[in-house]
ZASEKOL-742883 format. One line per 4 residues: for each residue x, y, z of C-alpha. Coordinates in Angstrom, 1 decimal. Each point is the difference from the previous one (the first is absolute). Layout:
BEGIN
X:Y:Z | ...
***
This chain:
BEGIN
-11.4:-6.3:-0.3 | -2.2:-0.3:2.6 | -3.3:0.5:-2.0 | 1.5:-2.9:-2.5
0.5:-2.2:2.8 | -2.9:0.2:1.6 | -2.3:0.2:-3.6 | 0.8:-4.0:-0.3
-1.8:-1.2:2.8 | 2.6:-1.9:1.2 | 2.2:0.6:3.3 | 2.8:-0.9:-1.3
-0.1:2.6:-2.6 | -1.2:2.5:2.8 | 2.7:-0.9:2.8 | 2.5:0.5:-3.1
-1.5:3.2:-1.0 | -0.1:1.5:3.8 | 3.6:-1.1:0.5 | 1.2:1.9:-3.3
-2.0:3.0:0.8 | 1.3:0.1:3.7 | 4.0:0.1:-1.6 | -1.1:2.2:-2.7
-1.0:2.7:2.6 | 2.9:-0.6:1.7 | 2.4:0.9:-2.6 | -2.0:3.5:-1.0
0.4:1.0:3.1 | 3.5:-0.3:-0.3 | 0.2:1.5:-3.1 | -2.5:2.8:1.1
2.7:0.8:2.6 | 3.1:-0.1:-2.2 | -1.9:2.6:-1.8 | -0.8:1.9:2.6
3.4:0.0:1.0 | 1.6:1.1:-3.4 | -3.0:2.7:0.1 | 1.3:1.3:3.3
3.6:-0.5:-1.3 | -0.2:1.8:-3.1 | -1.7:3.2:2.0 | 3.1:0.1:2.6
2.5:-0.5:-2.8 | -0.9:3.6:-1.3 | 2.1:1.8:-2.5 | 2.1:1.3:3.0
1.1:-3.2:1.4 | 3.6:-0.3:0.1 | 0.2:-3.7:1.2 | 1.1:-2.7:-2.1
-2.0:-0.5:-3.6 | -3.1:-1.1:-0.1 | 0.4:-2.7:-2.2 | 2.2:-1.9:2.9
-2.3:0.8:2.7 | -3.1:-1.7:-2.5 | 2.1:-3.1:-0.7 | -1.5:-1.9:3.1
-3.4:0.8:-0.6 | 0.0:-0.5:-3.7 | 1.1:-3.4:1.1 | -2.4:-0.4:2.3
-2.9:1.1:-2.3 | 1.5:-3.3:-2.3 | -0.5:-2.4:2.3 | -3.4:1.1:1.5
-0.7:-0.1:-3.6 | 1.0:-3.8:-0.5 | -2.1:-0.4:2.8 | -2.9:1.7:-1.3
-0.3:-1.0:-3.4 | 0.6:-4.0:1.5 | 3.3:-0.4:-1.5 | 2.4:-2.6:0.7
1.9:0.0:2.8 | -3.4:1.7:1.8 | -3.0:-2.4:-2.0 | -1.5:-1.3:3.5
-3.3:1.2:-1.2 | -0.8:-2.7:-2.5 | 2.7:-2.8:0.7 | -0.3:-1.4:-3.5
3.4:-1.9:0.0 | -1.3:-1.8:3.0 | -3.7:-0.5:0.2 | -2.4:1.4:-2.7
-0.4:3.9:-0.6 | -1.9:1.2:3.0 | -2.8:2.1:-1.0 | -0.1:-1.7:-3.5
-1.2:-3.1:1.0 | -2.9:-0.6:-2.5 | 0.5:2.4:-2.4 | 0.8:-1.1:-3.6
0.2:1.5:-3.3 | -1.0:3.8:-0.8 | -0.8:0.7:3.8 | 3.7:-1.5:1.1
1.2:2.3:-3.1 | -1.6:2.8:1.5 | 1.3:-0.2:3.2 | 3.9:-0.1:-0.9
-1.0:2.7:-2.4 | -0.9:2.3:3.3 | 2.9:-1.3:1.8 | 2.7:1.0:-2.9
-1.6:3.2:-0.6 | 0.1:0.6:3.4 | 4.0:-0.5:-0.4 | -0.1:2.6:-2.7
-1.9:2.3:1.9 | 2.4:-0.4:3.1 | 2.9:-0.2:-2.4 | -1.0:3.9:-1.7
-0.9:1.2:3.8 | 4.1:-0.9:1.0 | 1.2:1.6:-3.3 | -2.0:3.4:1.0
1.2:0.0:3.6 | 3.4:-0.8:-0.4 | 1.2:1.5:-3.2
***
């Protein structure tokens, strides 16, 4: 995002792209340490825990791991990064045909990608 923004010349396009990188960060590293955190979870909820079941104690972070992924993948209620409803699309300022294409291409394979990541870690 912030090569794209800054490869049109423009610094509107650049300010967008440094913004959407900045919150992109942000939410991996909330991610990263909601996985961390079921890592370390999983490892102390060996086969001789006698607590309640695991499933109820993963509930809050499955939900958690959700919404950090709304927020990563610029979903709505968490689409700051681009602001399309209000101004124009951030990052995509002048990009038209295949090159626009190409970009929400990467962005909703990106939601795939995140989308197979949650059904490995979860299920």
């Amino acid at each position: 995002m912030l090569v794209s923004g800054w490869r049109r010349n423009s610094i509107y396009a650049f300010l967008g792209g440094v913004r959407s990188a900045a919150q992109s960060v942000s939410y991996e590293v909330c991610m990263f340490l909601l996985f961390l955190f079921c890592l370390l979870l999983t490892r102390a909820l060996g086969p001789t825990f006698s607590g309640p079941p695991s499933s109820l104690v993963f509930w809050p972070v499955a939900l958690m791991w959700v919404l950090a992924l709304l927020a990563e993948a610029n979903r709505a209620p968490f689409d700051f990064a681009e602001g399309e409803r209000e101004l124009v699309s951030g990052f995509n300022v002048e990009f038209s045909s295949s090159l626009f294409a190409l970009l929400f291409l990467g962005e909703y394979a990106a939601i795939l990608a995140l989308s197979f990541i949650s059904r490995w870690f979860f299920i």
